[in-house]
C-alpha positions as CSV (number, residue, x, y, z in Angstrom):
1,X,121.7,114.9,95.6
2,X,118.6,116.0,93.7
3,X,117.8,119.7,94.2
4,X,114.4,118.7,94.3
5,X,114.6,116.7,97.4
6,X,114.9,119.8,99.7
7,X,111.4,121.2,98.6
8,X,109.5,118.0,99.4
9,X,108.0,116.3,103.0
10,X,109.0,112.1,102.0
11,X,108.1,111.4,105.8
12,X,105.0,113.5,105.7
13,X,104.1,111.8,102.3
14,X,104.8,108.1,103.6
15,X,102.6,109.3,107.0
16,X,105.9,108.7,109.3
17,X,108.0,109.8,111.7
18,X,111.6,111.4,110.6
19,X,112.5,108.5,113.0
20,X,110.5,105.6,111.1
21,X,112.9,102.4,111.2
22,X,113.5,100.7,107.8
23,X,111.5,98.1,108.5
24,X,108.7,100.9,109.4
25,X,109.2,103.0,105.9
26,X,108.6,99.8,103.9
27,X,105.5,98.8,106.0
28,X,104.0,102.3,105.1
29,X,105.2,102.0,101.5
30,X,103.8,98.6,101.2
31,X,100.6,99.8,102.4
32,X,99.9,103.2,100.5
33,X,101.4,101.1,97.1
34,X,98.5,98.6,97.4
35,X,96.3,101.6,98.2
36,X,97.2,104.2,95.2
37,X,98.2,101.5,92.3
38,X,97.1,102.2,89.3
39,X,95.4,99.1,88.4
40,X,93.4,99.5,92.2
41,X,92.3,102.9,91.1
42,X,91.8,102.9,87.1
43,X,90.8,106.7,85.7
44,X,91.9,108.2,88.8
45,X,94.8,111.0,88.4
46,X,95.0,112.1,91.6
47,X,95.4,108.5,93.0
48,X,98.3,108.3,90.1
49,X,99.9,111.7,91.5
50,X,100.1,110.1,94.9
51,X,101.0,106.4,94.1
52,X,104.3,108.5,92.0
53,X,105.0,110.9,95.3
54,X,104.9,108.2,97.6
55,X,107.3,105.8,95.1
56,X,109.9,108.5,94.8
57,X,109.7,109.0,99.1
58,X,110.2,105.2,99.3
59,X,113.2,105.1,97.0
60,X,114.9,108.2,98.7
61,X,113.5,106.6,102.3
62,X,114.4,103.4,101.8
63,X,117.9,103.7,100.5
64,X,120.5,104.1,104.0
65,X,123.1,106.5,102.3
66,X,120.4,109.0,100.4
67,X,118.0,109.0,103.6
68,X,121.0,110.2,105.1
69,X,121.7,112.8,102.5
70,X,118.2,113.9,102.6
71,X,117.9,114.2,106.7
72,X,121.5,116.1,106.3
73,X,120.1,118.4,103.8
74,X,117.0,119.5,106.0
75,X,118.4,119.5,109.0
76,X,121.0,122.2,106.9
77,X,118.7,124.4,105.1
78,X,115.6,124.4,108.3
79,X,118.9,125.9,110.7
80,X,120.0,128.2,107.9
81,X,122.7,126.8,107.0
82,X,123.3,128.1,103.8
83,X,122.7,131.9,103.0
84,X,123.2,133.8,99.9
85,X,125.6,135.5,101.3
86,X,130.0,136.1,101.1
87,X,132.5,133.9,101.6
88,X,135.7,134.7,102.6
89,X,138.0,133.4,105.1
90,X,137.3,134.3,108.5
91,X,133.6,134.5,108.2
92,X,130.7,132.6,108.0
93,X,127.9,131.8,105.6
94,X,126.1,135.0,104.8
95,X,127.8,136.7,107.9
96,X,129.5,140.2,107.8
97,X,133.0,139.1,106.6
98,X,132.1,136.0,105.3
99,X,133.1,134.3,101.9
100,X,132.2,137.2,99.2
101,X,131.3,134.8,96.2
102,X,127.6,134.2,95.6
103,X,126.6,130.7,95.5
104,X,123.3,129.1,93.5
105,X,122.3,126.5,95.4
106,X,120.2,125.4,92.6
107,X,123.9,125.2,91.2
108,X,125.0,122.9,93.8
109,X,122.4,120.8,93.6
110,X,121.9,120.4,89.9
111,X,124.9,117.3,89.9
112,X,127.9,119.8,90.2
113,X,131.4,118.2,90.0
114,X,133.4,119.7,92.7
115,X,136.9,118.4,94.0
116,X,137.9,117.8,97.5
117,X,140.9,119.0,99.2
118,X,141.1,122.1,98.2
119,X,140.7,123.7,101.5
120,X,137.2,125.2,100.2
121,X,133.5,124.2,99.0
122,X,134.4,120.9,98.0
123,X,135.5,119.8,101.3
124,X,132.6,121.5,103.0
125,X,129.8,119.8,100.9
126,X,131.7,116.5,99.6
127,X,130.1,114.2,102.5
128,X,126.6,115.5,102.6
129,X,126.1,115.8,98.7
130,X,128.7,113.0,96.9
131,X,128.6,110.2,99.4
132,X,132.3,110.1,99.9
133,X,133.9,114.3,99.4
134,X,134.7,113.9,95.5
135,X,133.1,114.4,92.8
136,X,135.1,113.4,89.7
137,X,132.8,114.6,86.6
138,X,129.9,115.4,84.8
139,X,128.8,111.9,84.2
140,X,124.9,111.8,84.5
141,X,123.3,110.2,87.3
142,X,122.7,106.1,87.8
143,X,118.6,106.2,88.0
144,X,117.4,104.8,91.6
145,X,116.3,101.6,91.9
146,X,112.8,100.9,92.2
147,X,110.9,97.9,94.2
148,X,107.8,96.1,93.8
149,X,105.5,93.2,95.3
150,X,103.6,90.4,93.6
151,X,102.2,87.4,95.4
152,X,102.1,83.9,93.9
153,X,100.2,80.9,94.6
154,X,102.5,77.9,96.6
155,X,102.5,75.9,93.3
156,X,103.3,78.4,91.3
157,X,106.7,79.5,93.8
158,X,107.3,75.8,93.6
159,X,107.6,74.7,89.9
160,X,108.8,78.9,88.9
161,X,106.2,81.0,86.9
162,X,106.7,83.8,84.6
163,X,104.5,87.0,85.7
164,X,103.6,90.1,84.0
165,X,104.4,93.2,86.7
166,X,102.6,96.4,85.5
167,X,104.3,99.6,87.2
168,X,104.4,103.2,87.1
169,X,107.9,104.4,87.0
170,X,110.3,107.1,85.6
171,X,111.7,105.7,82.4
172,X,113.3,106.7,79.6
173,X,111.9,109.5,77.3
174,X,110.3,107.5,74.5
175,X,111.1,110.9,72.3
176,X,114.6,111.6,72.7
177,X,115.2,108.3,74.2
178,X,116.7,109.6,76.9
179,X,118.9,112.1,75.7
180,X,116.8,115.1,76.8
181,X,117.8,116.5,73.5
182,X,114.8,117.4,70.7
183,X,115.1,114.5,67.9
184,X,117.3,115.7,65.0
185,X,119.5,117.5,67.6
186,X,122.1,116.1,70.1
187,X,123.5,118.1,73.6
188,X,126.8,119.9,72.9
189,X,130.5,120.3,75.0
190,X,129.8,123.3,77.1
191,X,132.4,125.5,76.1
192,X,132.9,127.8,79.2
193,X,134.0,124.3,81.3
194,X,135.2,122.0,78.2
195,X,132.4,119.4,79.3
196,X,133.9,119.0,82.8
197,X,130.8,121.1,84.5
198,X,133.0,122.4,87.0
199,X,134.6,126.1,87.4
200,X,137.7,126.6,89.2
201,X,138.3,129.8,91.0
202,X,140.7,131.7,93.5
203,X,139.5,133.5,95.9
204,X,142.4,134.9,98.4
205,X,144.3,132.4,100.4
206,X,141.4,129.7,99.3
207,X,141.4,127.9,96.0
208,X,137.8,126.2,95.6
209,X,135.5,125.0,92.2
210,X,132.2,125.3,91.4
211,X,129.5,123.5,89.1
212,X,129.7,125.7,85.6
213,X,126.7,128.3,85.3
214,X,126.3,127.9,81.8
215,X,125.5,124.2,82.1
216,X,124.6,124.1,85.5
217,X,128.0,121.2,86.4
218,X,126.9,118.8,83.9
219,X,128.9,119.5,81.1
220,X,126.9,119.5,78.5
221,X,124.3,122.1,76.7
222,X,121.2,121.4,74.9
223,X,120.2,123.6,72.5
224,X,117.0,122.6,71.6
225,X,115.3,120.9,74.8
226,X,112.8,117.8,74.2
227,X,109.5,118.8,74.7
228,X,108.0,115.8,75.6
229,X,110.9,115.5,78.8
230,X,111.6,119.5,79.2
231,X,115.2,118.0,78.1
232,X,115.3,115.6,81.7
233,X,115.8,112.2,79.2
234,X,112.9,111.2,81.7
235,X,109.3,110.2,81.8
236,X,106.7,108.6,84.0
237,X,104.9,106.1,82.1
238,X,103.3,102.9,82.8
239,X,105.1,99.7,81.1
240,X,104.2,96.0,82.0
241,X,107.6,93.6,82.3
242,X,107.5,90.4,82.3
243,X,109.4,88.4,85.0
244,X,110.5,84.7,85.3
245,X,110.1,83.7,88.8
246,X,112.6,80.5,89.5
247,X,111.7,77.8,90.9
248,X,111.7,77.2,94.8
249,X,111.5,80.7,95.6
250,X,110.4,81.8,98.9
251,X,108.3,83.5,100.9
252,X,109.6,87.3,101.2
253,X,112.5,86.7,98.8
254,X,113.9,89.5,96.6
255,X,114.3,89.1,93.2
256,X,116.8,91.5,91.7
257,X,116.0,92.5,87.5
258,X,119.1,94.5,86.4
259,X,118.3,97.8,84.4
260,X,114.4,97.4,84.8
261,X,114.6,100.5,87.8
262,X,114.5,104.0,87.2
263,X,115.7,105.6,83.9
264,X,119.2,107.9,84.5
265,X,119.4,111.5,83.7
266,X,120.2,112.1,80.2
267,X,121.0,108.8,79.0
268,X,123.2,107.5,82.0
269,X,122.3,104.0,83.1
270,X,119.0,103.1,84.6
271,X,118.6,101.5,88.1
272,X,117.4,97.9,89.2
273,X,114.2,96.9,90.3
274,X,113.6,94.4,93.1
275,X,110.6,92.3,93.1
276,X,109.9,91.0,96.8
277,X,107.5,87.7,96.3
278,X,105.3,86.7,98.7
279,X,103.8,83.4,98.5
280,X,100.3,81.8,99.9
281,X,99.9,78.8,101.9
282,X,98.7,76.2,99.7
283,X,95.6,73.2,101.4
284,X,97.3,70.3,101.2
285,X,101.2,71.4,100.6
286,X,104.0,72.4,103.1
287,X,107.9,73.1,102.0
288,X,110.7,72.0,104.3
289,X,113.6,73.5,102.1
290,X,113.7,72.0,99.0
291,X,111.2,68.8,100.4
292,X,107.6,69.3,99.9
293,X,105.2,68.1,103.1
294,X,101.8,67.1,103.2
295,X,99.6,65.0,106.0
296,X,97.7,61.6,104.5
297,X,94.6,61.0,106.2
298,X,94.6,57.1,107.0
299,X,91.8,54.3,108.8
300,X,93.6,52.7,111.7
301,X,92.6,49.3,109.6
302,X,95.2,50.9,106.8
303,X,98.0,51.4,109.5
304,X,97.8,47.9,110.6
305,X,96.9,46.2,108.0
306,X,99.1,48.1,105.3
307,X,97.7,49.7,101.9
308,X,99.2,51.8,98.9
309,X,97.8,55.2,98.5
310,X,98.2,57.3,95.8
311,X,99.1,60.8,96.9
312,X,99.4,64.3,94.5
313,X,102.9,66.2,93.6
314,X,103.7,69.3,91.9
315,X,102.9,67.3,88.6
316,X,100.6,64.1,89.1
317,X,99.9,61.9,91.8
318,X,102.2,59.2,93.0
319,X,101.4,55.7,94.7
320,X,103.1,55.7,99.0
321,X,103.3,52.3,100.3
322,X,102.3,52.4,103.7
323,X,103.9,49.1,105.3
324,X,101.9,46.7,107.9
325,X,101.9,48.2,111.5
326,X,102.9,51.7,110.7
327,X,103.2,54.2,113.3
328,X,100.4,57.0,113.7
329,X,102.5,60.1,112.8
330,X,105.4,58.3,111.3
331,X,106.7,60.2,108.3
332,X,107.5,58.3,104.8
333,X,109.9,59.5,102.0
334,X,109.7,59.5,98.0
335,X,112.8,60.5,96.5
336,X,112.9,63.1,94.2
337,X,109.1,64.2,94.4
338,X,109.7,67.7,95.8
339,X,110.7,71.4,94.9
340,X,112.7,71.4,92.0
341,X,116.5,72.7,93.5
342,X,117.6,76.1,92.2
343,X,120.4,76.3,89.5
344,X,119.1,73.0,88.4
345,X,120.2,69.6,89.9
346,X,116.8,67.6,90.2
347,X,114.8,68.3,93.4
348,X,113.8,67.3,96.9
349,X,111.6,64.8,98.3
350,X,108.3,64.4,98.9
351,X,107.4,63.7,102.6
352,X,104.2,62.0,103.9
353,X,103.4,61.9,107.2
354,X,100.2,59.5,108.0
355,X,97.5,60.6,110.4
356,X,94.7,58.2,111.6
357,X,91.3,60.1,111.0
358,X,88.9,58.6,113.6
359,X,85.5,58.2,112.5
360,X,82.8,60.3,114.4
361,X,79.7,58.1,114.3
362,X,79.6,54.5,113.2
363,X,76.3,52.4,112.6
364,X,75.2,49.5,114.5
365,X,77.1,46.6,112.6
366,X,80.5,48.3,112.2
367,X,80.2,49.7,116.4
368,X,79.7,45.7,117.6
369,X,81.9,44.6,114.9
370,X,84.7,47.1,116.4
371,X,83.7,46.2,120.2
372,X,84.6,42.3,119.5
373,X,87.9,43.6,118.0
374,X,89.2,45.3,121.5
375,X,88.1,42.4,123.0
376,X,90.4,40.1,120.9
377,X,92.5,42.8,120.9
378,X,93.0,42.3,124.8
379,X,93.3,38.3,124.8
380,X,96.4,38.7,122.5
381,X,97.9,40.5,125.6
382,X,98.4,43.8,123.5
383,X,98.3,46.9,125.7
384,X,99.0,50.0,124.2
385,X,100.5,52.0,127.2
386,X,102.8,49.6,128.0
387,X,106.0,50.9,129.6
388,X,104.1,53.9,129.0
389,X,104.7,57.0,132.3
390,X,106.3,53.9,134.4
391,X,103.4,51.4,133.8
């Protein structure tokens, strides 16, 4: 768990509740992101400083296991939890015969490898700060994973596009490249702990280990700190990647771009980022799975009589026979006209469902000419509702 968690509000800074649902803590994100961005708000540092607090809230937030961590950790330290007091068996945190070793928290928190089982801190603070009660070693930290939105056009979902996405994220230092190092120099095997970061002690009847003071538990030393990263490995900066949206994706799906997250802690791997696309509705298109809709306007004179129309498609327009007496509403097929399929494999069909437009207001000629149809219409014993509600 990141020490720096404990000295920050990510509910206050998202404007929700501690009891925001997920789907609540990415609504808020989703807002305040579109708000703060960057590109929304060119120049402006203080718009940058909050678009950055509110993206590290969202990936703490929106992540089950470290929102859990986090509340945990609050909910500790607001109760008092943790003193700076002894510890020894049969007391209490900083209580009158309590433990008698003096623990840093900033210690604790600064990626400590502690074991479990050993009747002491480890199995105390294995849950709330490892995720599972054992921490194995001073391996830097996996960097979070980071999302993002971009909206595409229906078209563009449908044949795949490739996008340029320009974020502000932590990444790695450009300097040291991640090392936290100076260049020229490279972090050294702590010698008090051998490079495990971890201390073992005995205290009386309890046996317990503690993250190394002289590299605070992560095993190594540097010497010579990068100034550019204050020897982190890490930097905000704003990079544009490029993405290749497939084709056929859909509304609200998540596209996952391994390594493209957040940059890890001295050189340990970086995180994912997860693009969520959302797609507008398009005039004349519709998707049914891989098949691509659309409604054809059509004169009743078409319908009964019969006529080819040419109709558009992802690429070009097409000729649809309509046949003699079609249906109002019926629903034709061309194979093979639609959404290219994902992974390959051709692609879906084009369906065309034919409407009759009715005109509003016809002359003289064509209003006589249409009232000596219905009568001819009626001598050929054609009635349109019959068998029609029992008629």
């Amino acid at each position: 768990m990141n020490r720096e968690w404990l000295e920050k509000d990510f509910y206050k800074e998202l404007g929700i509740a501690s009891s925001a649902t997920q789907d609540e803590v990415k609504k808020a994100y989703r807002k305040l992101a579109r708000d703060l961005h960057p590109d929304k708000n060119p120049g402006d540092a203080k718009a940058e400083e909050r678009f950055k607090a509110v993206s590290e809230a969202h990936a703490v937030l929106s992540d089950p296991e470290k929102r859990k961590e986090y509340d945990e950790a609050r909910r500790l330290f607001a109760s008092g939890g943790f003193g700076r007091g002894g510890f020894s068996p049969g007391g209490g945190y900083g209580q009158p015969g309590g433990f008698s070793g003096e623990f840093n928290l900033g210690d604790i928190f600064g990626g400590a490898t502690t074991t479990a089982g050993d009747g002491g801190l480890g199995d105390i603070l294995g849950g709330l700060f490892n995720r599972g009660g054992t921490r194995t070693s001073s391996r830097p930290r996996r960097g979070s994973d980071v999302e993002t939105e971009t909206t595409l056009g229906f078209r563009e979902a449908a044949q795949g596009v490739t996008v340029p996405l320009r974020m502000t994220s932590p990444a790695a230092c450009t300097t040291c490249h991640g090392s936290g190092a100076k260049p020229g120099t490279s972090p050294r095997v702590c010698p008090h702990c051998n490079g495990s970061g971890v201390i073992s002690r005995n205290q009386g009847a309890f046996g317990f280990s503690e993250p190394c003071d002289d590299c605070r538990g992560t095993g190594s030393i540097i010497d010579d700190p990068c100034t550019d990263c204050r020897g982190t490995g890490i930097q905000n900066r704003t990079r544009t990647i490029t993405v290749r949206i497939p084709p056929g994706v859909r509304d609200g799906q998540r596209i996952r771009l391994a390594g493209q997250g957040e940059a890890g802690l001295r050189g340990a791997p970086p995180g994912d980022l997860f693009v969520t696309v959302h797609v507008s509705q398009d005039k004349v298109f519709g998707c049914n799975g891989d098949d691509l809709t659309l409604v054809l306007p059509v004169s009743y004179s078409e319908l009964v009589l019969g006529t080819t129309v040419l109709v558009p498609t992802l690429d070009g327009r097409v000729g649809v026979k309509v046949p003699p007496g079609t249906a109002d509403g019926r629903t034709l097929r061309v194979r093979g006209r639609g959404v290219p399929k994902r992974g390959g494999g051709g692609a879906g069909d084009l369906l065309v469902t034919v409407k009759v437009a009715i005109p509003q207001k016809l002359d003289d000629n064509a209003t006589e000419t249409l009232r000596r149809y219905a009568e001819a219409e009626k001598e050929s014993g054609f009635d349109p509702r019959a068998g029609w509600a029992g008629a």
